[in-house]
Every structure is written in C-alpha cells, then in structure tokens.
C-alpha positions as CSV (number, residue, x, y, z in Angstrom):
1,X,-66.5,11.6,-50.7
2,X,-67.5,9.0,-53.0
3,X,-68.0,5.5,-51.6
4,X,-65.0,3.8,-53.2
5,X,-63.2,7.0,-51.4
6,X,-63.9,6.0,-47.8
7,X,-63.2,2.6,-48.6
8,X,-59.8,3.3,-49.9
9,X,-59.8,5.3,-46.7
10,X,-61.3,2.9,-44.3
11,X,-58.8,-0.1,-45.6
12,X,-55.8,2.3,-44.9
13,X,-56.1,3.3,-41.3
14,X,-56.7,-0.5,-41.1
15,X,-53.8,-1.5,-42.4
16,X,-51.7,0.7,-40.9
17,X,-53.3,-0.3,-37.5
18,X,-52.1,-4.0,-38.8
19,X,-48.4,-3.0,-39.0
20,X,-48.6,-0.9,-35.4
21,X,-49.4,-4.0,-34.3
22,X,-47.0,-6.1,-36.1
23,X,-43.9,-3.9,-34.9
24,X,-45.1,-4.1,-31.6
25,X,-45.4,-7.6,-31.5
26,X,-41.9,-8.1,-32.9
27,X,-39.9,-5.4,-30.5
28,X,-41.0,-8.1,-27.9
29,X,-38.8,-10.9,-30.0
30,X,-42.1,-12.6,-31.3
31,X,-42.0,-14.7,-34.3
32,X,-44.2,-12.4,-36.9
33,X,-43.5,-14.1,-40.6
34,X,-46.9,-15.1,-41.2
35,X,-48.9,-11.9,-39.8
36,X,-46.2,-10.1,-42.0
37,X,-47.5,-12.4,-45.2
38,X,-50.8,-11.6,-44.9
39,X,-50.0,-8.2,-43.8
40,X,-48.2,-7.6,-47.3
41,X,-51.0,-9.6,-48.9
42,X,-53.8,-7.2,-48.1
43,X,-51.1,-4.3,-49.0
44,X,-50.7,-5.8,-52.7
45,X,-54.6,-5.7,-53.1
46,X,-54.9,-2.4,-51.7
47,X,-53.0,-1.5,-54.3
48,X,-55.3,-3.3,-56.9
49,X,-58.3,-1.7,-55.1
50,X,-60.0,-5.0,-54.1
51,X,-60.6,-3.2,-50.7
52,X,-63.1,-6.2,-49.4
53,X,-60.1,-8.6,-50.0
54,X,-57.6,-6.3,-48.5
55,X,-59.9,-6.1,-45.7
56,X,-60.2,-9.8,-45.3
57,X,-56.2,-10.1,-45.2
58,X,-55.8,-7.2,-42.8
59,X,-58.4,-9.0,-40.5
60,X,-56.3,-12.3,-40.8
61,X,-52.4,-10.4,-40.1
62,X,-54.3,-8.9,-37.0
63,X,-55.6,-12.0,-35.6
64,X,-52.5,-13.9,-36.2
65,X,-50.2,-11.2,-34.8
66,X,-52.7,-11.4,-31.5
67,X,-52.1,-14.6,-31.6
68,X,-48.8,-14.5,-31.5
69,X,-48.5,-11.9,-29.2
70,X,-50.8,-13.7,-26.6
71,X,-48.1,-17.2,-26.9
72,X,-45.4,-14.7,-26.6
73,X,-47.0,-12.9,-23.4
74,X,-47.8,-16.0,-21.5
75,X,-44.3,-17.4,-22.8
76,X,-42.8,-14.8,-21.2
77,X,-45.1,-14.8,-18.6
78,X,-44.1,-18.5,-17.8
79,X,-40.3,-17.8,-17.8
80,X,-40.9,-15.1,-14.9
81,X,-42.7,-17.6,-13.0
82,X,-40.1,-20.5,-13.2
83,X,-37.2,-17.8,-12.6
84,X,-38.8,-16.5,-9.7
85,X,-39.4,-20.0,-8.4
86,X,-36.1,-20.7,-8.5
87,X,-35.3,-17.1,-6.6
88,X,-37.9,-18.1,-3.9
89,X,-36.1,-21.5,-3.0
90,X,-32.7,-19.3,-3.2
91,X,-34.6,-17.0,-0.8
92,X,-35.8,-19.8,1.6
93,X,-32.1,-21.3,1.5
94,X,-30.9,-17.9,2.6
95,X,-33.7,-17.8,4.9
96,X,-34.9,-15.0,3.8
97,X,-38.6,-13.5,4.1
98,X,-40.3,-14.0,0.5
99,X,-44.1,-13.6,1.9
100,X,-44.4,-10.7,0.1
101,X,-42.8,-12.2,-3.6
102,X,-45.1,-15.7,-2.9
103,X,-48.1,-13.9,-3.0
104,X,-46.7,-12.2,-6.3
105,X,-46.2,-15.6,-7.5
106,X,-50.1,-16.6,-6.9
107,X,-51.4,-13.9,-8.7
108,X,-48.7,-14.7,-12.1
109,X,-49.5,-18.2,-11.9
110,X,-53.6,-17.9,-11.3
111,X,-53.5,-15.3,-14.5
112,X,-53.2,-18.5,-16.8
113,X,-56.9,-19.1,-16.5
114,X,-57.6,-16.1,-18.4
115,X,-56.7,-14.0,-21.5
116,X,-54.1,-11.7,-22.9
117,X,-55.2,-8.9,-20.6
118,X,-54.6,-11.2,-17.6
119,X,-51.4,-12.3,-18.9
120,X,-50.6,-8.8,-18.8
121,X,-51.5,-8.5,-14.9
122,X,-49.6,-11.5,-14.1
123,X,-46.4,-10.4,-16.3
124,X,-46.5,-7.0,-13.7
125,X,-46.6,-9.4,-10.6
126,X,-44.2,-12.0,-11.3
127,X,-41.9,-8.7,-13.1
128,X,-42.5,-7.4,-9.0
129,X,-42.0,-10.7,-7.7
130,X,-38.4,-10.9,-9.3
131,X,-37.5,-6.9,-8.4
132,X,-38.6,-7.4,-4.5
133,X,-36.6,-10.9,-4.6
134,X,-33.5,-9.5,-6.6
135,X,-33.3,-6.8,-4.5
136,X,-33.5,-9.1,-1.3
137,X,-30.6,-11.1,-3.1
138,X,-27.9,-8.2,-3.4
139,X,-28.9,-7.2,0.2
140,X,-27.4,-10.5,1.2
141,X,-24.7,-9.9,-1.2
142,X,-23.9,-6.5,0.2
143,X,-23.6,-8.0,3.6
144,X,-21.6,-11.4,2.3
145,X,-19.0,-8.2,0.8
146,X,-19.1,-6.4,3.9
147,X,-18.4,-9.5,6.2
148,X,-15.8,-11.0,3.6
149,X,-13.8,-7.7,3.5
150,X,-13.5,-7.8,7.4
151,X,-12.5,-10.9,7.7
152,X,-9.8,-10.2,5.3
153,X,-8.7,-7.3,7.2
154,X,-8.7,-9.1,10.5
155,X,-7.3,-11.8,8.7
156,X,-4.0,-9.7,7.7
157,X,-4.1,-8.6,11.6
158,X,-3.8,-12.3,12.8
159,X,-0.9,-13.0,10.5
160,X,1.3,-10.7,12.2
161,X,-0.4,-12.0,15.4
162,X,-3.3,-13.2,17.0
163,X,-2.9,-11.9,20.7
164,X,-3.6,-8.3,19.2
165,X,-6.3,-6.9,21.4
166,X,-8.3,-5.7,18.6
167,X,-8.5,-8.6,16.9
168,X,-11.1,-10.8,19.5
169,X,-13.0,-7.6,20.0
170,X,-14.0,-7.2,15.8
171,X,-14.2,-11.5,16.0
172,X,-17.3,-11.1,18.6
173,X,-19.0,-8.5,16.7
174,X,-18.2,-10.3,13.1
175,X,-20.2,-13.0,14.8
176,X,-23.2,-10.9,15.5
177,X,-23.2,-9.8,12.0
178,X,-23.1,-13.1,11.2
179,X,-26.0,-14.4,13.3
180,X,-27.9,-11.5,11.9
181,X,-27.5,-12.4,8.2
182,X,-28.4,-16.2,8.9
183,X,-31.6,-15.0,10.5
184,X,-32.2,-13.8,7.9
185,X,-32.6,-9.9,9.5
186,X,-30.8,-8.4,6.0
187,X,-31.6,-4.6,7.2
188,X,-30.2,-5.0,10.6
189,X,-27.3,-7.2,9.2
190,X,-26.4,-5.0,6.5
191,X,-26.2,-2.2,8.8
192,X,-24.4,-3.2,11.6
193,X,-21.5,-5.2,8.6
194,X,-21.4,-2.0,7.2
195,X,-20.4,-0.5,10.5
196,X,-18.0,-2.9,11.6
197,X,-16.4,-3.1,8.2
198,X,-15.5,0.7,8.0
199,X,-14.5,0.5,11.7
200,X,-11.6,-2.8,10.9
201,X,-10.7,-0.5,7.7
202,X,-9.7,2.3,9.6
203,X,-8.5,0.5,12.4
204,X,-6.0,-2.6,9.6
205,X,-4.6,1.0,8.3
206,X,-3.7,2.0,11.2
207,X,-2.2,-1.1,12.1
208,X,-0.3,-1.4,8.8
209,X,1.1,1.9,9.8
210,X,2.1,1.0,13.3
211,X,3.5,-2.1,12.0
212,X,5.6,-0.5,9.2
213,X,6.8,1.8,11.5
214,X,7.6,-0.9,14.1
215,X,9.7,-2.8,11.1
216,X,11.7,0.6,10.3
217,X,12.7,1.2,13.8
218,X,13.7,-2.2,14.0
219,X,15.6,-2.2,10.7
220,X,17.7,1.5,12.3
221,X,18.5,-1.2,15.4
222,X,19.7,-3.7,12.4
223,X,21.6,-1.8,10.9
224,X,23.6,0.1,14.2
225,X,24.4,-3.6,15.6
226,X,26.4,-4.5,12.3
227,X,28.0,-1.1,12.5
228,X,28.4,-1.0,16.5
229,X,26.9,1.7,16.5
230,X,25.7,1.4,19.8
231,X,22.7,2.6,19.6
232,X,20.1,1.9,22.8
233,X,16.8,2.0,20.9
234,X,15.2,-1.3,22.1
235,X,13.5,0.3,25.0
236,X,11.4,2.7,22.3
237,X,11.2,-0.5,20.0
238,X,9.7,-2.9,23.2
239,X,7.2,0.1,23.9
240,X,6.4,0.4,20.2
241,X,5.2,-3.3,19.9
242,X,3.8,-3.1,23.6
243,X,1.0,-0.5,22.3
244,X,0.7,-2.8,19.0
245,X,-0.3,-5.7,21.0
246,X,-2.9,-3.4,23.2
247,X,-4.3,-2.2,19.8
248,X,-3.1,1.3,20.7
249,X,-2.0,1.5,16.7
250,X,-1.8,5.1,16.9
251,X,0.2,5.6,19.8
252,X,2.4,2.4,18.3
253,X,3.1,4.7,15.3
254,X,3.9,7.8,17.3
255,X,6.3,6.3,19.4
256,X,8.3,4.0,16.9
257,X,8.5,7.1,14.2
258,X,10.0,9.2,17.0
259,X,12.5,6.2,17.9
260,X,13.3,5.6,13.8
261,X,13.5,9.5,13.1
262,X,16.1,10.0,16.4
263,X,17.8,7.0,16.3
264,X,18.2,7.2,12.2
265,X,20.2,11.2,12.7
266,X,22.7,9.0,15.0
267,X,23.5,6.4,13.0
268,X,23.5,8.7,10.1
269,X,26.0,10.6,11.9
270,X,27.8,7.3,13.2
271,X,27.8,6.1,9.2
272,X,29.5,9.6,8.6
273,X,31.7,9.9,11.3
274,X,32.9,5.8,10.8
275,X,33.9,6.5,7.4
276,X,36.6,9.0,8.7
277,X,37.8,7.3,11.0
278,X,38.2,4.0,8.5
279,X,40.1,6.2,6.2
280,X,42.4,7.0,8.7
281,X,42.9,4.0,10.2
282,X,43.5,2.6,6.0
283,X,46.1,5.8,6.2
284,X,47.7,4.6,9.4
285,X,48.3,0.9,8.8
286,X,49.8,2.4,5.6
287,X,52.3,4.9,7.1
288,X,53.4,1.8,9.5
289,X,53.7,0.1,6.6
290,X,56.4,2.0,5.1
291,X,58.1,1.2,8.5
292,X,57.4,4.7,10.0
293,X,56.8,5.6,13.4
294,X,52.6,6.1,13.6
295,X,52.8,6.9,17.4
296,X,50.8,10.4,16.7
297,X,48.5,9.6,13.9
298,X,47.6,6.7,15.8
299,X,46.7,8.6,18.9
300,X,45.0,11.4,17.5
301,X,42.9,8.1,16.0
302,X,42.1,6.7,18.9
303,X,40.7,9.7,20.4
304,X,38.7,9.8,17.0
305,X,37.5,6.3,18.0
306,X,36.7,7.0,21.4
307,X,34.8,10.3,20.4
308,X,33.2,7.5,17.8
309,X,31.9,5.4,20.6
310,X,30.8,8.2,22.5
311,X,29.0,9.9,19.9
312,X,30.3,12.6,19.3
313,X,30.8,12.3,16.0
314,X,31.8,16.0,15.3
315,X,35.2,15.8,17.3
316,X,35.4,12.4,15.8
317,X,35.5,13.3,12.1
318,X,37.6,16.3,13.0
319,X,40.1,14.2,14.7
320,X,39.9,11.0,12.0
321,X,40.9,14.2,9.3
322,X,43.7,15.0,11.7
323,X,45.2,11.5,12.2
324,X,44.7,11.4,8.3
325,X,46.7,14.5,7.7
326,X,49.3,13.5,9.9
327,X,49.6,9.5,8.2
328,X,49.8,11.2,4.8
329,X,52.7,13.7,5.8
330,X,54.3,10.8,8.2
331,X,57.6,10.8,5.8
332,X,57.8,14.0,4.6
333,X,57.4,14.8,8.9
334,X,60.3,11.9,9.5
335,X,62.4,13.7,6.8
336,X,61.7,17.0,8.5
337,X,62.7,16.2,11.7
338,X,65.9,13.9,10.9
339,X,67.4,17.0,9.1
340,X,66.6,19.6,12.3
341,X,68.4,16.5,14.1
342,X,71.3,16.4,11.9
343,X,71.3,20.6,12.1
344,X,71.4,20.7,15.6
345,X,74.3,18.1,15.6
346,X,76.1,19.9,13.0
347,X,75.8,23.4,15.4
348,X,77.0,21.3,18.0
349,X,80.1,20.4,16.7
350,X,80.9,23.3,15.6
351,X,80.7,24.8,18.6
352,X,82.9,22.2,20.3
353,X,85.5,23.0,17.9
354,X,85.6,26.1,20.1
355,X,86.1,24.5,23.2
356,X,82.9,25.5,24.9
357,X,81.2,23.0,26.6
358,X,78.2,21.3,24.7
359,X,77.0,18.6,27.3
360,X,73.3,20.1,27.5
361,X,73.2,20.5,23.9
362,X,73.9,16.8,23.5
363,X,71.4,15.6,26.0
364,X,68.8,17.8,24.5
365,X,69.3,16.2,21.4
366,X,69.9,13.0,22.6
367,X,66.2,13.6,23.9
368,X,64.8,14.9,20.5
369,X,66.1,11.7,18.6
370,X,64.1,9.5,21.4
371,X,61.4,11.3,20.4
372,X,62.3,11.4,17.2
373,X,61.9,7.1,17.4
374,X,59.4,6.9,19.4
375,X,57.5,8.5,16.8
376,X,56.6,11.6,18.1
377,X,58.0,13.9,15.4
378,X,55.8,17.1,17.3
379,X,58.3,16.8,20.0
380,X,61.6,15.9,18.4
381,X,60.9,19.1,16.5
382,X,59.9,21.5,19.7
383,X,63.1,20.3,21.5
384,X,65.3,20.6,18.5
385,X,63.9,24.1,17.9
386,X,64.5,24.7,21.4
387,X,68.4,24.0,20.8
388,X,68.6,26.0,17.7
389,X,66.9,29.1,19.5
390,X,69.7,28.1,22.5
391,X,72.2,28.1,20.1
392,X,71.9,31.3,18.4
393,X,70.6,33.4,21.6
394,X,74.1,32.7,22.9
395,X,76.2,34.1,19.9
C-alpha cells in the first residue's frame, strides 16, 4: 500500500474513533458543539486529502470531547453527592442506619482529587450510595403504608365503637410496630406491620360483616314493630351485638344471619297474611256500610286476626278470603234469605187457610228472622230450610 494509502487509512479509523466518542459523550446529555466543529473540520480535509491537517482537527474534537466528558462526569458526579447528602440527613431524621451509604459518600467525594477515571469510581459509589439509601427510604415507606392502613381499619372499628375487644388488642401491637420503625429497626418493623396489617384486614371484614348483619336483623325487628308483627327477635339481636363487642365477629355473623333469615320468613308471611286480612276488613266496613248485618264476615275476620297474632298465617289468609267472600255476597246473602223468609211465611198461611195449626211454624220462623237481623244469614237459612223440609214431609 502506497504511503498516501495508509494515511488515508490511518486518518479514518481516527476519525471514526472521534465520532464514537462524540456520540458517547452526548448520550450522557453533554454539550458537544465544538468537538462536533472540529470533528466536521478534519472530515472536510479528509476529503481534500490534507491528512496531517485532518489529523490535527481530529486530535483537537477528541481532546475537547474528553474534556467535556470529564466536566460532564464530575458534574454528574457532584449531583449524586449533594442528592445523597440530602438522603443521608433524611436517613438520620428517620433514624435510620446510613454507616454503610456514609462511607459510599467518602469515597465519591475523595474521587475529586483525581482524574476522569476516578470520577468514574466515585460515580459507582455515590450511584450505591443512593440505591442502598433509596432502598432504606421505601422500607420506611412500606411500613408508614402498612401502619397507616391499620390504623384506618381500626379506625372504622372505633367508629362503631371503641369498647370492641379487638380493638385495644391491635392498638398495643400497632404501638410495637411503631416503636420499631422509630428505632429505626426497618426489617423487624416492616415485618411485624406487615403481619398485624393482614391480621386487622381480615379481622375489619369480618367485622363489617358481623356489623351488616347486626343492622339487617335489626332492620327485620324495624320493620315487624311498625307492622305488629310481634316478632320476639331481640334476644338473637342482644346476643348478636354481645359477640360483636367480645370480637367474636364470626360468631356475631352466624348468629344475627340465622335471627334475619328466621325472623324475615315470619314477617314475610305476616306481610302476606296482613294484606288479607286488610282486604277484608276494607270489605267488611264496606258491607256495614250499605247498612247490612256483618255479624259473620266479621267473625270469620276476627278469627283471621287472631290466627294473625298467633302466626299462623295459613288459617289466617284462608279465613281473611272467607270473611272476604262472605262481605262481597253480604246482599245478595240478605236477599237470599229474606225471600226463604217470605216463602216460609207464604207456606204458612196457606196452610192456615186449612185450619191446621201453624204455631211451631211461626215460632220457627219467628227464630229465623232473629237470625236473619242479627246477621247471621247461615242460620236464618238452616232454620228456614228446616221449615220448608217440615212443611213438605207432612203433605
């Protein structure tokens, strides 16, 4: 190769080297503008072949991108050391051991006395100074989160009341954690927060469970006083909230689910069952009304309300329908039984145009048409039948 060859050669691999160089420097933010001059500089005379002068300005973009890189470096380099001296004093506030990241800090802040290759060494510790630290930090954190969280929790326990049992027992151990933290014992702190927040979780869902059961079975008690309903559930309710206040949250739940599930089929049944009966107590007041005797509608109702108040809310409906039935066919019942009245009279008298003696006849329906006014249409009609079947067995 002839000598201007390897030359040509020489000032390439050179130049190139430059421009490695420059990129690198700039990837780390650096100012490069004037390394990049010269570096396009000793390009353009590559170009002309005036290899010494290229060589010259290649020489120059080097030196002023290692410059540049070196400020860069121990600018950086004296960032890390002011941010982790800021850390440190966060760390001694926290009380928090930083032994470990001060010595770190030595060795960034002693790599000033020398070059860029020292620079380098003390960019690694102070980098190792600020993971160590950092990592220190969110330890705290983590237990700060853990310990906030439970207090929360207990704190939504104490609303409802502060004599729960549970509630002084997690307050002593918060404390611990506590104490642990502020000695600055992270490990053991973050375990034993850990532990006691997953133990008030399980424990404030349990409770919210209890309590919401609690709160149903006292809504079922509600809502069967404003009926009368007459529902005795207060026992299950006063054992419910018993357990509650002992922490037994589990058992609380059991016992007040039971009480709401039993107790809700009754007044279910009660609701049911009412809502007959207040039809036919409408259909009653109604028939009276219209100035008709209610006497049996109004007992059949009755012994729907008393079935009512006994629970037994079966018979009750069944009667309620029947004491309906009989309200809603009260005048067509009163017309009925007038016209068997005025039959039997009618027989009567013809009879008495014979000359045969009628005296039971007319005191058997002088009876019907008292029971005719009284009301009770059921009789007036059985006795009047009665006469009529008399009547006709004797012709």
């Amino acid at each position: 190769m002839p000598v201007w060859g390897r030359k040509k050669q020489e000032t390439e691999e050179a130049l190139l080297s430059t421009k490695n160089l420059i990129i690198k420097v700039k990837k780390m933010g650096m100012d490069t503008q004037e390394a990049e001059k010269l570096y396009y500089q000793a390009k353009k005379a590559l170009r002309n072949r005036k290899y010494n002068m290229a060589l010259e300005g290649i020489e120059d973009a080097k030196k002023n991108a290692k410059i540049t890189y070196a400020k860069g470096i121990k600018a950086i380099l004296k960032l890390k050391i002011t941010r982790l001296e800021e850390i440190i004093k966060e760390l001694n506030i926290k009380n928090l051991d930083y032994t470990k990241i001060s010595e770190l800090l030595g060795e960034s802040k002693a790599s000033f006395r020398g070059g860029v290759r020292e620079y380098k060494d003390g960019l690694k510790a102070a980098r190792e100074g600020l993971r160590l630290a950092e990592s220190e930090l969110r330890k705290f954190d983590r237990v700060s989160g853990y310990l906030a969280s439970t207090r929360t929790l207990l704190r939504r326990i104490e609303e409802y009341s502060p004599e729960i049992a549970v509630v002084g027992v997690f307050k002593k151990k918060l404390k611990s954690c506590e104490n642990l933290q502020a000695q600055g014992k992270i490990e053991s702190a973050k375990k034993s927060a850990r532990k006691l927040n997953d133990e008030v979780k399980k424990s404030s869902a349990q409770f919210s469970k209890a309590r919401d059961a609690i709160e149903a079975l006292r809504k079922v008690i509600s809502d069967a006083d404003v009926l009368g309903a007459n529902i005795d559930a207060k026992s299950n309710l006063k054992e419910a909230e018993a357990l509650l206040f002992q922490g037994k949250f589990i058992s609380a739940s059991k016992i007040a689910n039971e009480g709401k599930d039993e107790f809700q089929v009754i007044l279910n049944g009660f609701k049911e069952a009412k809502y007959h009966v207040d039809i036919a107590s409408e259909k009653v007041s109604e028939a009276r009304n219209w100035g008709f005797s209610v006497k049996e509608a109004e007992s059949t109702l009755n012994s729907a309300k008393e079935a009512l108040k006994n629970h037994e809310f079966e018979m009750a409906i069944t009667l309620s329908k029947e004491s309906n039935e009989k309200a809603s066919n009260i005048r067509e019942r009163h017309k009925r039984s007038l016209e068997l009245i005025q039959q039997a009279k009618d027989e009567m008298e013809r009879i008495k145009a014979t000359g045969k003696d009628v005296s039971r006849i007319e005191d058997g329906i002088k009876e019907a048409e008292d029971e005719f006014y009284r009301g009770d249409y059921s009789a007036s009609e059985d006795k009047i039948n009665g006469i009529l079947k008399e009547i006709r067995d004797r012709e």
